[in-house]
N, C-alpha and C positions, 0 to 999 in steps of 0.2 A: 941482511934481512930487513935491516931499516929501511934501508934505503928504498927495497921492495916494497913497503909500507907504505912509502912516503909518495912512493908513483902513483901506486894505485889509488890510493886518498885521493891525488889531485885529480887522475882522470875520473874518480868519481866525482868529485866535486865538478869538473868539467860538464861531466856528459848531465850530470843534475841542474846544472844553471842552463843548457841547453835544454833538456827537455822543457822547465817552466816558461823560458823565453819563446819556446814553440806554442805552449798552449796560451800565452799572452796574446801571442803575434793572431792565433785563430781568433781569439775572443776581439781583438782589436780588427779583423776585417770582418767579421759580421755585426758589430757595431756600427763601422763604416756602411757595410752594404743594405743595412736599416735606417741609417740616415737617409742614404742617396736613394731608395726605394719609393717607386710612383705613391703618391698621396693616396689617389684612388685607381678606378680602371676607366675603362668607355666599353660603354654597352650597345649593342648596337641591334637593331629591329630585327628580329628570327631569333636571336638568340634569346637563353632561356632568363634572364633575369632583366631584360626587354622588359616581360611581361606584370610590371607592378603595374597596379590599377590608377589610372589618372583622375585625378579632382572633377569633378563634373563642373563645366562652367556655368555662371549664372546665363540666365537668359533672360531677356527683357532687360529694361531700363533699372537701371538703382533708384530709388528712393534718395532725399535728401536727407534722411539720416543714415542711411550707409553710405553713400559718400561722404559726410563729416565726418563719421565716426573710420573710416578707411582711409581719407585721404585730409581733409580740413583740419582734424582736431592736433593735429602732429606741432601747428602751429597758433590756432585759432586756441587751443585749451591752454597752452604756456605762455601766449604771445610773443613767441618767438619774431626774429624782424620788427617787431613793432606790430605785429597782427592783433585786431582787438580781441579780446578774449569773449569766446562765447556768453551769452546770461551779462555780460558788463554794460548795463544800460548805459549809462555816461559814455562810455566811449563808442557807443552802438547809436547814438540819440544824432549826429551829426550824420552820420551815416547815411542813418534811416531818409533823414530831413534833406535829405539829396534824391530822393525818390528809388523805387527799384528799378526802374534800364538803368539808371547812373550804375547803382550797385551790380548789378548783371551784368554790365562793359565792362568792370574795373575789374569782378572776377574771372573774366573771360580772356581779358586783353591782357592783365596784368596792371598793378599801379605800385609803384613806389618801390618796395621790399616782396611784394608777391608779384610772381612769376604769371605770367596765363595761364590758369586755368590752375591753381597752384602746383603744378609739374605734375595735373592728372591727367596723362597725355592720351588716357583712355577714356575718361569723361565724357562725353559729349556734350552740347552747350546744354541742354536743357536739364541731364544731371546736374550740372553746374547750377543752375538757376536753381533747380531744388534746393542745394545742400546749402545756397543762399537764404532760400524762404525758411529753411527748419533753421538755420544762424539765428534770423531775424527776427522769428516766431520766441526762440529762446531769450531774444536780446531786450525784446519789449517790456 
């Protein structure tokens, strides 16, 4: 009868390291399958979540203070590259004394460490020239 004992024990112990090694093995592919699982989806026009409401674009021209403050200030407020910083007479005073076309060109075309138009590829020149005049208004 021992020995009876001793079998059964084992295949208990057996079929019990088997069962938890099964409910591992599940919890280890749905792990997996949450990893490897798309980030998001793609929505596509008819369908029902299509339907979020879109941003109404501006219309008309920006002002020179929303294009500084949207697109200038990123570098103009920290002086990032060497851009002067807004309101710093001293290093606005050289500038200035180069006239506005000079300054209008250099933001247009690009000089030094800024790019044309500082990579407001949306700008148009005369945005530009704004967000130069409200610079300069500030710089005085």
């Amino acid at each position: 009868m021992s020995q009876l004992k001793k079998v059964f024990s084992l295949l208990a112990a057996a079929g019990l390291g088997l069962s938890l090694s099964m409910v591992t093995l599940a919890d280890r592919n749905q792990e997996i399958a949450d990893r490897i699982a798309p980030a998001g989806k793609s929505c596509l026009e008819g369908e029902s979540c299509a339907a979020a409401p879109v941003a109404p674009v501006a219309s008309g021209p920006r002002n020179g203070e929303q294009v500084y403050s949207t697109k200038c200030f990123t570098c103009h407020a920290t002086g990032a590259a060497g851009a002067p910083k807004t309101a710093d007479v001293a290093a606005w005073a050289p500038r200035i004394a180069q006239g506005m076309d000079t300054l209008y060109t250099h933001a247009i075309k690009g000089l030094n460490g800024m790019p044309a138009k500082g990579l407001c590829m949306d700008c148009s020149d005369d945005e530009i020239k704004a967000a130069v005049d409200h610079m300069v208004t500030a710089s005085k």
